[in-house]
N, C-alpha and C positions, 0 to 999 in steps of 0.2 A: 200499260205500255203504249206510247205514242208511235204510230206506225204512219214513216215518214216514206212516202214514192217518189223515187228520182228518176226523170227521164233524159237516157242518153242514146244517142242516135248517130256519134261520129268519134272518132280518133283523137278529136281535134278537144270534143268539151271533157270526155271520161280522163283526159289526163288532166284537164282542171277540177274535175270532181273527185279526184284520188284521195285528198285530204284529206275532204267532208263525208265520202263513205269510210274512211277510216276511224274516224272518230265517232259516225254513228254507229258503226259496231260494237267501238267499245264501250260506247254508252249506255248503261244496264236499264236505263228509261225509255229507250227508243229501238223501235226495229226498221229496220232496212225492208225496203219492196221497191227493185230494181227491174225498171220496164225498157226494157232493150230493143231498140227499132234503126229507122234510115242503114246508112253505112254500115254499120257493126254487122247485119243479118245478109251483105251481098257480095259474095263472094268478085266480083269485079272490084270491089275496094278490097279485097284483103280480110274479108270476115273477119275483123277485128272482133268479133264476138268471143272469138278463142280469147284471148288477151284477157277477159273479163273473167270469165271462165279459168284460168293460169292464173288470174292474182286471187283465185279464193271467194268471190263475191257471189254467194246464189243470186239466179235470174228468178225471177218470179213470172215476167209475160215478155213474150216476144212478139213483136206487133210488126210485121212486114209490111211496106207500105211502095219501096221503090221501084217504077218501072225502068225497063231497061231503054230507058230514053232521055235526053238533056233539053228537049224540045221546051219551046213555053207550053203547051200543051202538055206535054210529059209531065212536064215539074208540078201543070196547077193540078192534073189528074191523082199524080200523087201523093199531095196535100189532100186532095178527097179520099185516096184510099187510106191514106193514116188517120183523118180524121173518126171513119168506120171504125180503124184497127183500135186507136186507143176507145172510143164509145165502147167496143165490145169490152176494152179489157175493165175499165171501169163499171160494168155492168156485173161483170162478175165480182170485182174486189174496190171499193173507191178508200185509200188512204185518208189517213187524216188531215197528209198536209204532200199537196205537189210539188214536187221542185223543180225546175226546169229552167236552163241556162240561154243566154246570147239570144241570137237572134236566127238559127237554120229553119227553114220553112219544115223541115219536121218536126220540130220542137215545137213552132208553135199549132201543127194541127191536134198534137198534145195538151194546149190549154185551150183551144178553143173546145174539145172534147168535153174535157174538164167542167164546163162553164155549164151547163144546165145540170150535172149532180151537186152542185151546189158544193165542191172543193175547192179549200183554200189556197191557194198559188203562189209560191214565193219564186221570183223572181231575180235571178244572180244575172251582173255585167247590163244592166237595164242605163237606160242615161245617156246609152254611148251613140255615137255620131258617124258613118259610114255612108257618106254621100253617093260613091261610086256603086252604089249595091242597094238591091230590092229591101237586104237583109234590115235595113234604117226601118222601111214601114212594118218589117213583121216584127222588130223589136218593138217599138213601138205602141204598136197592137199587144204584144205581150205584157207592156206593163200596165194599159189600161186593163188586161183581162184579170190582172195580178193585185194581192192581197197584202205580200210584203216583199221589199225590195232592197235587195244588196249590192250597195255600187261598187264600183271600185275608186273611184273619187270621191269629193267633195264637189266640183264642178259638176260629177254628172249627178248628184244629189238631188242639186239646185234645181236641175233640168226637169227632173222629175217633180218636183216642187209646179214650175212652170207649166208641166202638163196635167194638173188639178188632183194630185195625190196628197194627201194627210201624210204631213212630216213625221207623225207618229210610225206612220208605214216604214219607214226609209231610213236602213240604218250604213255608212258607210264603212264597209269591212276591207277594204282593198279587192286585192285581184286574189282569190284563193289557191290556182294554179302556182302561182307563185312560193306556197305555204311549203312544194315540193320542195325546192332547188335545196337547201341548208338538208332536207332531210332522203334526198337520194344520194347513194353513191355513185358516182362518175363513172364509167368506163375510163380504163384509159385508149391513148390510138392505138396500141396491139390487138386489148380487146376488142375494141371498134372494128377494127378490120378483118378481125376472125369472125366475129357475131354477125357480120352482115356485110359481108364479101367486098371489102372494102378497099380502095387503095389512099391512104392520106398523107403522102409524100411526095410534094410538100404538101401543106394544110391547104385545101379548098376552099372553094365560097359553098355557103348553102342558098339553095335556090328555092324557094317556095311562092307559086304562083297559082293563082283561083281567075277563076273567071269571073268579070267585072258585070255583074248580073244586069244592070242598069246601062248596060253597052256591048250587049252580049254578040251584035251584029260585026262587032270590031274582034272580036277575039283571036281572031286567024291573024290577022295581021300586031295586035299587041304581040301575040304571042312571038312572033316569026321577029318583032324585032327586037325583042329583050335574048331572042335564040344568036341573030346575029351580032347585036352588041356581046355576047359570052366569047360568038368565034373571035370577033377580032381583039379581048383581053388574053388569049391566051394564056388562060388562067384555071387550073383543074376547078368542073362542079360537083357538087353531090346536089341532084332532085328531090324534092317530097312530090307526093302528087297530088293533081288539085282534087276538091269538092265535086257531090255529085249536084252540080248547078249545072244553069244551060250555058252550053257549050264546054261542059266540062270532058266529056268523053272524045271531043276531038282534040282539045290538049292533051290529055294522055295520049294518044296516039302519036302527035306530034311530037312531043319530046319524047316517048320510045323508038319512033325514027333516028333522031336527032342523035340519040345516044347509041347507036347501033355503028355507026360509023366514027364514031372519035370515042378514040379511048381514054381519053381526060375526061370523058363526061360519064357519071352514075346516077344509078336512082336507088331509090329505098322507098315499097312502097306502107311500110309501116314502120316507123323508129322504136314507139311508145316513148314516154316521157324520159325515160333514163338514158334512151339511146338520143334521142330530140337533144337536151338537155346536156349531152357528153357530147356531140358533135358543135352544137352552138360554141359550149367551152375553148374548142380547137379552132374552130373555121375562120378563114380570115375575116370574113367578112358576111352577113348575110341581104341577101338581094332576091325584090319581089314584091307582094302586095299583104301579106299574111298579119294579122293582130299578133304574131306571137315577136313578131320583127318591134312591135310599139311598146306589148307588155314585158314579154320574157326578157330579149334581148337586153334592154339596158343591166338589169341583175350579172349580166357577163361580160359587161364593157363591149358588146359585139355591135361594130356599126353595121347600121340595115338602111341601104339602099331602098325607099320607097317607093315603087313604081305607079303612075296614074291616080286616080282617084278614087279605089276601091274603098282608103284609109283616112279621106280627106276630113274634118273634124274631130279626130281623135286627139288626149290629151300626148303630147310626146315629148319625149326625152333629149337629149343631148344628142344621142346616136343616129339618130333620124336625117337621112337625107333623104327630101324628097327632089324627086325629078319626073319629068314626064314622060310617055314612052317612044320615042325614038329614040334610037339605037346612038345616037350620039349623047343625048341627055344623060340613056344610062352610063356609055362608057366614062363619061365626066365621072358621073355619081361613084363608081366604081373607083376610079384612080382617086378621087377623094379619100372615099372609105379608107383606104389601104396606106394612106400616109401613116407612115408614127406619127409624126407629131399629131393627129386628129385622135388614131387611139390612143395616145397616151394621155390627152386628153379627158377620155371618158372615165379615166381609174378612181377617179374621184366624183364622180357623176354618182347622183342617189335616183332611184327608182320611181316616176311619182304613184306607181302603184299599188306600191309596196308598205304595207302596215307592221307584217311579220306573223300576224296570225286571223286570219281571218276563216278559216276553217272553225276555228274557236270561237269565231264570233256569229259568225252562219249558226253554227249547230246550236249554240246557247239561245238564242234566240226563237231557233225552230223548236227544240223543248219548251221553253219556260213561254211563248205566248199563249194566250186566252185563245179557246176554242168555241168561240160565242158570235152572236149579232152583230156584233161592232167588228167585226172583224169581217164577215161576209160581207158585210151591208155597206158600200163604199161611197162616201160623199166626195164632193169635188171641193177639194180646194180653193178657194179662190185668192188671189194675192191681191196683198192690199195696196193698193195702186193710188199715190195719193195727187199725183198727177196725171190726166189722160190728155193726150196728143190727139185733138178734136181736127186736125188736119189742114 
């Protein structure tokens, strides 16, 4: 039996990994070793660890690594302390094949762990492009540490092509997160509003906003004006809350002020997918900086108000308006979104993410590859370049 270790660390990737642990379960070839760390183990986010725990999934190690700081210091410290955490944990137990998502700096002190026991790394959401965020060089870094690699384009393929990997490596499955939406059930807005003390009459924007890591000195102020472009649409919000990145804990703060005094405005500090996913379905509109505005969003016809440059080089949809952040750019972006004739627009709009199964194709792959030399042992690509630009 093939004993496959996935590491999840936030809210954000365990609802894109729902699938693919679904299916390795039921796959009588393969077992599960579920290493659970970042966000999930801190009670300041919502110990989403419960979650994991209520859908059934045994944890195998829990690897605590966060301090209770957003500082650059903070964050690079604990990138060393998860570093520690997963070496320990792979000293006791090393999988046969890692798995590990995107681009969170917890995820990758995970495969840089990884890297002198000599395990195999696969690599899911690799390719992709996030100019406004550190998170670009840690993906990055993660697919050169990386063995095999699932994109969710053909663009970002190529990319990976470009940064000296064997095409053999690289198989384009889409976005697996998305493998959810046809196979959850929806709440409706009754339940929505009982399950999570809710009020959506009428329907709201959703608001999901992170800290722009790569501009982390500006956050107060991004922040404050995407807060007062919301006062003057006079428009009910629903919040998620942001990432533990730097300056992320004084956002939260910020919008728990913000929403203390007006009653159009909520938060939620964990949906999980069903609840994510049922409110996306309803909301007028969603507005912010979040991948799930690029990926999910289009599957719902839901236009997503882009804010800044956290999201700049990503492949996107129809739905996507970007703007930049002053409070007048977003309120445009805003009254945009909300026209019908733009949503109606979108009903027809296809997903470029979207394949339909890609959990099935992640998981076939993580079974049926060769567990040998050629797989460890990674050469550089080189592209054949049959003109060069001598300058």
């Amino acid at each position: 039996m093939r004993i496959l270790g996935v590491v999840t660390v936030a809210r954000s990737d365990y609802g894109i990994y729902l699938p693919i642990l679904r299916k390795i379960q039921a796959d009588p070839e393969l077992s599960l070793h579920l290493i659970v760390s970042g966000m999930h183990l801190s009670p300041e986010f919502g110990l989403t660890v419960r979650a994991i725990e209520s859908d059934g999934f045994p944890i195998s190690e829990r690897v605590e690594m966060l301090l209770s700081s957003d500082s650059p210091e903070g964050i690079a410290k604990s990138i060393g302390l998860g570093t520690i955490g997963f070496a320990q944990a792979f000293g006791r137990f090393c999988p046969d094949i890692l798995v590990v998502l995107g681009d969170r700096f917890e995820m990758y002190a995970a495969a840089v762990a990884a890297l002198p026991f000599k395990i195999p790394i696969a690599h899911i959401h690799g390719g992709e492009i996030t100019l406004g965020a550190m998170d670009d060089a840690l993906r990055h870094s993660m697919t050169k540490l990386s063995h095999l690699h699932f994109t969710s384009t053909r663009e970002y393929a190529r990319r990976l092509r470009q940064m000296g990997e064997e095409p053999w490596r690289i198989t384009v499955s889409g976005a697996p997160g998305l493998d959810n939406i046809p196979a959850i059930r929806l709440f409706s807005p009754e339940e929505l509003e009982s399950r999570y003390h809710l009020h959506l009459h009428p329907p709201p924007l959703l608001v999901t906003f992170h800290p722009v890591t790569l501009e982390y000195e500006r956050a107060d102020w991004q922040l404050g004006e995407l807060l007062a472009a919301l006062e003057e649409c006079d428009i009910p919000v629903i919040f998620t809350m942001p990432n533990a990145d730097t300056g992320g804990r004084l956002m939260m703060q910020k919008i728990e002020t913000f929403i203390r005094t007006r009653s159009w405005a909520q938060k939620v500090d964990n949906f999980g997918s069903q609840g994510y996913f049922s409110l996306m379905a309803i909301a007028m509109a969603m507005v912010g900086n979040s991948s799930s505005g690029i990926i999910e969003a289009p599957s719902f016809g839901l236009p997503f108000v882009n804010i800044g440059t956290r999201q700049i080089g990503r492949v996107k949809a129809a739905n996507v308006i970007d703007v930049g952040y002053e409070r007048t750019e977003i309120i445009k972006g805003i009254h945009q979104a909300l026209r019908p004739e733009f949503r109606a627009n979108l009903r027809r709009m296809s997903n470029p993410y979207s394949l339909g199964r890609a959990s099935e194709i992640i998981v076939s792959k993580l079974r049926d590859v060769t567990l040998d030399d050629r797989l460890l042992l990674k050469r550089f690509h080189d592209l054949d370049i049959t003109a060069v630009d001598e300058g």
